[in-house]
C-alpha positions in Angstrom: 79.4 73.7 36.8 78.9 71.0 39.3 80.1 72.3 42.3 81.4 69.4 43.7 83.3 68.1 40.7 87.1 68.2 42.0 89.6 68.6 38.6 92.5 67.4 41.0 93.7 63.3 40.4 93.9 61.1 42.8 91.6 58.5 45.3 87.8 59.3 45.3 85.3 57.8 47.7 82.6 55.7 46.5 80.3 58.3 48.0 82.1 61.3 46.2 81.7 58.9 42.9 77.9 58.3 43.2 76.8 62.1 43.8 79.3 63.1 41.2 77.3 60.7 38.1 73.8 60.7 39.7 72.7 62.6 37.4 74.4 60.3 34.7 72.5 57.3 35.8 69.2 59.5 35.6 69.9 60.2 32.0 70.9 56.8 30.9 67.6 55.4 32.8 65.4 57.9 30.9 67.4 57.0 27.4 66.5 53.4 28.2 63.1 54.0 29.0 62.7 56.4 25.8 64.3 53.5 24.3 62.3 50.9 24.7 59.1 53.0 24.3 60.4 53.8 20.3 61.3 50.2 19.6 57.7 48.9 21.3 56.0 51.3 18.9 58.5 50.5 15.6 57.6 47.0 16.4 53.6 48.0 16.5 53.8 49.6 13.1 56.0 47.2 11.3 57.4 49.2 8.1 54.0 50.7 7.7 52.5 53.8 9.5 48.7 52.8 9.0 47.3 51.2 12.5 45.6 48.8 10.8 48.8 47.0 8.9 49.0 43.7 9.5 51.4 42.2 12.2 53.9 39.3 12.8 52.2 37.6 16.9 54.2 36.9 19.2 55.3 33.4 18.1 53.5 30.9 15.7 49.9 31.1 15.9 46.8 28.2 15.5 44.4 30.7 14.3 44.6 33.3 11.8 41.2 35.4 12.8 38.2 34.4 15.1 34.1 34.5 14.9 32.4 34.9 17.9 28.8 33.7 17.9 27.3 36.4 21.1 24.1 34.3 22.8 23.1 37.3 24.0 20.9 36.6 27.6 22.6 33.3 29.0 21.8 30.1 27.6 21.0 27.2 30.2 23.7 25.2 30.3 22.0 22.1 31.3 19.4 22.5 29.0 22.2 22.3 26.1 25.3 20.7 26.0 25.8 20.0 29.5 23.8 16.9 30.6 23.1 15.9 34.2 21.1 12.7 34.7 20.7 13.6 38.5 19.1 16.7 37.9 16.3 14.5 35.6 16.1 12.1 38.4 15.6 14.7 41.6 13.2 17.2 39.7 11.5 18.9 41.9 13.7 18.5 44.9 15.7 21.0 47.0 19.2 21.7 45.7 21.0 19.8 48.3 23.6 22.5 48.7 24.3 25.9 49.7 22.8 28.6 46.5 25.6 31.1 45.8 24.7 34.7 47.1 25.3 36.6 43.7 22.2 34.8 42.4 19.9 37.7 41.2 16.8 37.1 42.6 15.2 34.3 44.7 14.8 30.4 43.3 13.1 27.4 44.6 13.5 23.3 43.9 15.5 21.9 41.3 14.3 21.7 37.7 15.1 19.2 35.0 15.5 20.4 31.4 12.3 19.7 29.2 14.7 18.4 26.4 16.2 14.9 25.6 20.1 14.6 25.3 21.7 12.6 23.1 25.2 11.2 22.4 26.4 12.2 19.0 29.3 11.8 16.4 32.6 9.2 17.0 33.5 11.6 20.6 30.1 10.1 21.6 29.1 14.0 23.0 25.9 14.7 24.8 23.6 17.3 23.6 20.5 18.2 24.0 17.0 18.3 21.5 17.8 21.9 21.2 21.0 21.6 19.0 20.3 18.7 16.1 22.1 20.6 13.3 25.0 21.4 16.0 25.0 18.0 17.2 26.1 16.7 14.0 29.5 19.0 14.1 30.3 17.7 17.6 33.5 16.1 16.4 35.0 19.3 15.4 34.1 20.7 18.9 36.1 21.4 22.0 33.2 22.0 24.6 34.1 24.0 27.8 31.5 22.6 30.6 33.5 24.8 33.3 33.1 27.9 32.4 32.4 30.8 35.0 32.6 34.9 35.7 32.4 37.1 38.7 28.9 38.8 37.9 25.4 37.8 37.6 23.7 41.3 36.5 23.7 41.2 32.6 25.8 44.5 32.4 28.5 43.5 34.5 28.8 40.2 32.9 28.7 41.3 29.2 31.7 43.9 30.2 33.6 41.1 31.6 33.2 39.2 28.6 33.6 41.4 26.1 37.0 43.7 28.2 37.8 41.7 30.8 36.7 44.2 33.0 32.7 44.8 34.7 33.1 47.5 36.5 35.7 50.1 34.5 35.7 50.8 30.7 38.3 49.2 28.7 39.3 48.4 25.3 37.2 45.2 23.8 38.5 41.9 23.0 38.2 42.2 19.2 39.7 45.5 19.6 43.0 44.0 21.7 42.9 41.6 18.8 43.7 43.9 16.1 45.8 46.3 18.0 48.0 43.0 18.5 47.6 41.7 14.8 46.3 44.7 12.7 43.9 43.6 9.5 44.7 41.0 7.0 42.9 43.6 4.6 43.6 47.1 4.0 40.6 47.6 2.5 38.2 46.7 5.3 38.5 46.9 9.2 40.0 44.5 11.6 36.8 44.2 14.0 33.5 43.8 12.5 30.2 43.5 14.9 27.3 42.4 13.7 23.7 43.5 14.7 25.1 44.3 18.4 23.5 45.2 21.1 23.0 48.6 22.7 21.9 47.6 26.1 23.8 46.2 29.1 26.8 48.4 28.0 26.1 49.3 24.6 28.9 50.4 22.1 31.5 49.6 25.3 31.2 46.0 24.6 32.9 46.3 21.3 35.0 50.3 21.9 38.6 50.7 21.8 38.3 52.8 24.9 41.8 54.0 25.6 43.1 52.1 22.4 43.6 54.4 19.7 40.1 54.9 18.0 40.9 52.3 14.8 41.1 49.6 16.6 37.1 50.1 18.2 34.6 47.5 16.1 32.9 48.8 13.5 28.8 47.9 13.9 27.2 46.6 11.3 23.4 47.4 11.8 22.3 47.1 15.0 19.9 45.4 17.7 16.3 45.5 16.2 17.6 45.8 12.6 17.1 42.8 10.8 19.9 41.6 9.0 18.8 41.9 5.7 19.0 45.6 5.8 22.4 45.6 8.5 24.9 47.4 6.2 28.4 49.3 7.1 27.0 52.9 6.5 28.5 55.8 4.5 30.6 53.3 2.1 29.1 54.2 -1.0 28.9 57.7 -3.1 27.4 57.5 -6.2 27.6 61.4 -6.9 31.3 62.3 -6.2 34.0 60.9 -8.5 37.0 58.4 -6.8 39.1 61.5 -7.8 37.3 64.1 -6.5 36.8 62.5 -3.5 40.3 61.6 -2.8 41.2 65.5 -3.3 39.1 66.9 -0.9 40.0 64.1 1.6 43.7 65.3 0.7 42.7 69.0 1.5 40.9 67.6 5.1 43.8 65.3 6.0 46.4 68.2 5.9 43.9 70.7 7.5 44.0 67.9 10.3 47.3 67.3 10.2 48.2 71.2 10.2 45.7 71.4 13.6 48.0 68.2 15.0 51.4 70.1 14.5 50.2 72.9 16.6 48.5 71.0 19.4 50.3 67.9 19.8 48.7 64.4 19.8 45.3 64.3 19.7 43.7 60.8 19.4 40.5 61.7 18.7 41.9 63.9 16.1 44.3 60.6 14.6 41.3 58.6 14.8 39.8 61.1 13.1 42.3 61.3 10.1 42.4 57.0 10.0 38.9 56.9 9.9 38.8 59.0 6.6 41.3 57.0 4.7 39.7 53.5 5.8 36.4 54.8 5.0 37.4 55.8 1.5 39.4 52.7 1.0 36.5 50.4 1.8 34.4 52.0 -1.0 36.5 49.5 -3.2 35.5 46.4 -1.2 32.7 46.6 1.2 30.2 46.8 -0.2 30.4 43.9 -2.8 31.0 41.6 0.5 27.8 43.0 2.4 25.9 41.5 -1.1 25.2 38.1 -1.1 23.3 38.0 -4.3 26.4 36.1 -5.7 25.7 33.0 -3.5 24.0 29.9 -4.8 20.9 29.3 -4.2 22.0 25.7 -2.3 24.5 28.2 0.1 21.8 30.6 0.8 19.7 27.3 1.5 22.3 25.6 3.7 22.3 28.6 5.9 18.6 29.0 5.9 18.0 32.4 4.7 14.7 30.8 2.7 13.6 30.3 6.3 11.9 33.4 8.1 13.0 31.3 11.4 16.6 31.0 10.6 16.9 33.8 7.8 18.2 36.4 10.6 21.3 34.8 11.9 21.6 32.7 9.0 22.3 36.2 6.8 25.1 37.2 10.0 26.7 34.0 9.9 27.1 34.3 6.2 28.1 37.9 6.4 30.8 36.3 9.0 32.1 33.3 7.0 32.4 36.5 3.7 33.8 39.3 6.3 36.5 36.1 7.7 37.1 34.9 4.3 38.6 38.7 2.9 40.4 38.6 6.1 38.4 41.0 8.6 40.6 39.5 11.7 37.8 39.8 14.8 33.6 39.6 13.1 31.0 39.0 16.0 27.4 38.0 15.4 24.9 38.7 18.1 21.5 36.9 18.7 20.4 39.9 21.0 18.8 40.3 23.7 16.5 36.7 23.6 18.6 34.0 26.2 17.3 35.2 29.3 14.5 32.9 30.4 13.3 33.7 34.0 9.7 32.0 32.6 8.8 30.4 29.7 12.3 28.6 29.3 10.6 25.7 26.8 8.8 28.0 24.7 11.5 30.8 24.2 15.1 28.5 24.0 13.1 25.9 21.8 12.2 29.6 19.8 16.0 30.9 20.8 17.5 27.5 19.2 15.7 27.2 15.9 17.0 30.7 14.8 20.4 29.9 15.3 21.4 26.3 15.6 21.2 25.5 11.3 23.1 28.6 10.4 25.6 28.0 12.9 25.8 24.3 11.8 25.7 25.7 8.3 29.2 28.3 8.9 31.2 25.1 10.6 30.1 23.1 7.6 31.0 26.1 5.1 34.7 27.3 7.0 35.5 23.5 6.9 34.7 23.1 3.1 36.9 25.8 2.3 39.7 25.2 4.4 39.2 28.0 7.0 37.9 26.1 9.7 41.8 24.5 10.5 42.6 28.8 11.0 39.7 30.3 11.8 38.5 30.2 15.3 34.9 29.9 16.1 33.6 30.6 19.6 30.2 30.2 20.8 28.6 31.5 24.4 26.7 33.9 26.2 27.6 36.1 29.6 26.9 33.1 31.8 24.7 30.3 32.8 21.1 30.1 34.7 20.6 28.0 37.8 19.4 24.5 38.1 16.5 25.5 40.0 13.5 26.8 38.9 12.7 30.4 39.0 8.6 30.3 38.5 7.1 27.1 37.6 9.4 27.5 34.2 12.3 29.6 34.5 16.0 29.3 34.9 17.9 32.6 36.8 20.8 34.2 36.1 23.8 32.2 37.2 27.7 33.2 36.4 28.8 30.7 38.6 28.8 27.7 36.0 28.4 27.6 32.2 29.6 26.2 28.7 31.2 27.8 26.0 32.4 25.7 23.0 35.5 26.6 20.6 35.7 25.1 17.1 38.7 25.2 14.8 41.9 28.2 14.6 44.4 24.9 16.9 41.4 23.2 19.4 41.4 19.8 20.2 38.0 18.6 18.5 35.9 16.1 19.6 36.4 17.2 23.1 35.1 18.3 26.7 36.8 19.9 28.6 36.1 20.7 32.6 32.8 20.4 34.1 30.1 21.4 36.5 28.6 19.2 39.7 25.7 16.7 39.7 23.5 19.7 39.0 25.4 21.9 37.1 25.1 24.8 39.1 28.7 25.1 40.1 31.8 24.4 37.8 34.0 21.9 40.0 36.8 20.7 37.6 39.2 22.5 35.8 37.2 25.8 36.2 37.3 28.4 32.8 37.1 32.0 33.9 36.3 34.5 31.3 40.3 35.7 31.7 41.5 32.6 30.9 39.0 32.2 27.9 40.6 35.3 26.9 43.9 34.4 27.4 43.7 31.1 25.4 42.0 32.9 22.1 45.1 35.3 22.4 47.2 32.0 22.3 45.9 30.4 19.5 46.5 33.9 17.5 50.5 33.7 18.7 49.9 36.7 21.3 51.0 36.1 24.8 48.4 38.3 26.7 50.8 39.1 29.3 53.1 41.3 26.4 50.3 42.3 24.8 50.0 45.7 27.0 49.1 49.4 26.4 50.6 52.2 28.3 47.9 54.5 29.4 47.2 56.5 32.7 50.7 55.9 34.0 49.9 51.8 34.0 50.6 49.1 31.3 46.7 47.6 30.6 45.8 44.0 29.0 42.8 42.4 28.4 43.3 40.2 31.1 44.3 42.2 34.0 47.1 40.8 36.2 45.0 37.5 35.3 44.2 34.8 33.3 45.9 31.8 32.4 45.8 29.4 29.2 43.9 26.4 28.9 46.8 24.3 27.3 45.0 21.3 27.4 42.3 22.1 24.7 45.3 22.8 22.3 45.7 20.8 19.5 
């Protein structure tokens, strides 16, 4: 019994009131805290208790799912889609400002791009000689000349892009995608990655992290395996029966489950057990969507699979445009590790751009045949930009502190650009894009608000964007 608690009526003091129901207000605090925590996770699951269920957003989204085309390296940004007459005219002149001190090594006098730009389509957009097929999309195109990050060593930089984070390990972008939305098809996962890299943080560009484990993206093939032969592995069992199969994933599921009950949660273990069910239920579907045998001849053309140049990423942006189409919510196709032109900038982008501009002309031209382009959400762009001055007689260095990324479809203005750089395009000046807020804005055009979409972990609520970002609401259709 409390000692203090006095039976007798009568006047109390506020003071006497207080000590009396402290512990009152401690229980009703921890009730509302327990509270909230069940219905955050009843709204998480929905009516379903599979991780992977798909989920109403936050309010009405643009985009149903999103492919993101990985130039793995850095493309030059003036040598592509963001044109700068003064760097033609002073070529070969010293950059008549200050050089930013996260540069990686040293660079000398400006250098003008060896390619001819051109206006194209009714938005009258300037591209360069490196992009014909992509030049001829350009007015379903929301170009983002202002782009920038906080790192200039590949590692860093690819963390940032791909987490939001390039110094800790966090969960990946496609992986706070379907922990937000879940997979529009039971059958296959919500994050596909395609041919990705295993360098400059490896798996940790596309890992849950501290996200429960089916949410991570699932590789398909990987860096140095050539498309043809990048298949999901371990979908297909052509000496167990369906039956027999599911029994003795039965008898491992409650030998799992059994093991759970006496420890407690264990999220490698409940990765563990989703893991075996998605991996039995994708017998049904995957592989028949890895086989492209059943496109037409003029398709496989389109893309340029007949091509040895373009058949590569041709065969991953197909793969893509399939995976999207059965309603994988988050596929990314990597051209790995080839954009990072210190020397020989003409010969290896010229070489860089033939392999991917057709085939990613060819999935803009395919999504917008079939009606997916209007809610699918296309994004193209490496981990940052390379300087306008020349590194060599014929090379660009690493440069985070200005480059362009373009959108295309799932609620983007087309036809548009958006920020942009100075005379040289070494610094972005004008409505300035950092990777948070290019993470923010795909969140937005799915219907999540990245500031709600959090995880509890380590004693902290985590998002893909930090305490940062903010959404570019002016490239929203």
């Amino acid at each position: 019994m409390n000692r203090h608690w006095n039976p007798r009526p009568g006047p109390r003091s506020r003071r006497q009131l207080l000590r009396d129901t402290a512990t009152g207000f401690g229980g009703l605090a921890l009730a509302a805290m327990l509270g909230r925590e069940a219905r955050a996770a009843a709204a998480l699951k929905g009516a379903s208790d599979d991780p992977l269920a798909a989920r109403a957003p936050h309010f009405p989204a643009r985009a149903k799912r999103v492919i993101f085309l990985f130039m793995h390296g850095g493309p030059a940004q003036m040598d592509t889609f963001d044109y700068k007459p003064l760097l033609q005219r002073d070529h070969g002149k010293p950059l008549p400002f200050a050089r930013p001190k996260v540069v990686s090594s040293e660079t000398f006098n400006l250098l003008k791009s060896p390619w001819d730009f051109k206006q194209y389509g009714e938005s009258g957009m300037w591209v360069s000689d490196l992009f014909p097929e992509v030049a001829q999309m350009v007015d379903d195109i929301c170009f983002i000349n202002s782009m920038y990050g906080s790192n200039s060593r590949h590692g860093g930089a690819l963390l940032e892009l791909h987490t939001g984070s390039d110094t800790f390990v966090r969960p990946s972008m496609g992986s706070w995608i379907t922990y937000g939305l879940g997979t529009e098809n039971a059958n296959m996962p919500g994050f596909l990655t395609i041919g990705p890299t295993q360098s400059h943080g490896g798996a940790n560009n596309y890992s849950s992290a501290f996200l429960p484990a089916p949410y991570g993206g699932t590789a398909v093939g990987s860096v140095g395996i050539p498309a043809r032969e990048s298949k999901i592995p371990f979908i297909a069992n052509d000496e167990t029966p369906r039956d027999i199969q599911r029994m003795e994933i039965d008898f491992l599921q409650r030998l799992n489950r059994d093991q759970l009950a006496e420890t407690g949660p264990d999220r490698h273990l409940e990765g563990r057990i989703e893991s075996f069910e998605l991996a039995f239920r994708m017998q049904a579907e995957a592989p028949a969507l890895q086989d492209l045998s059943g496109e037409s001849k003029a398709t496989m053309k389109m893309y340029g699979i007949d091509d040895p140049v373009t058949e590569d990423f041709g065969r991953q942006c197909l793969m893509a445009r399939r995976f999207s189409e059965a309603g994988v919510r988050f596929v990314q196709c990597s051209h790995t590790y080839k954009w990072d032109q210190h020397n020989n900038l003409y010969r290896d982008h010229s070489q860089n751009a033939r392999e991917v501009d057709k085939p990613i002309a060819a999935l803009l031209r395919d999504l917008k045949a079939r009606g997916l382009l209007k809610d699918t959400l296309v994004v193209w762009g490496g981990e940052f930009g390379r300087t306008s001055t020349a590194q060599g007689s014929d090379g660009r260095d690493h440069n985070p502190e200005a480059f362009t990324y373009w959108l295309a479809g799932g609620g983007v203005k087309p036809g548009i650009r958006y920020g942009s750089t100075d005379d040289y395009g070494y610094y972005s000046v004008e409505n300035k894009v950092h990777f948070h807020d290019l993470h923010a804005t795909v969140l937005h055009l799915l219907g999540l608000d990245h500031k709600r979409l959090t995880y509890r972990y380590a004693g902290r609520e985590f998002r893909l964007t930090d305490v940062h970002g903010e959404v570019v609401r002016d490239i929203l259709a």
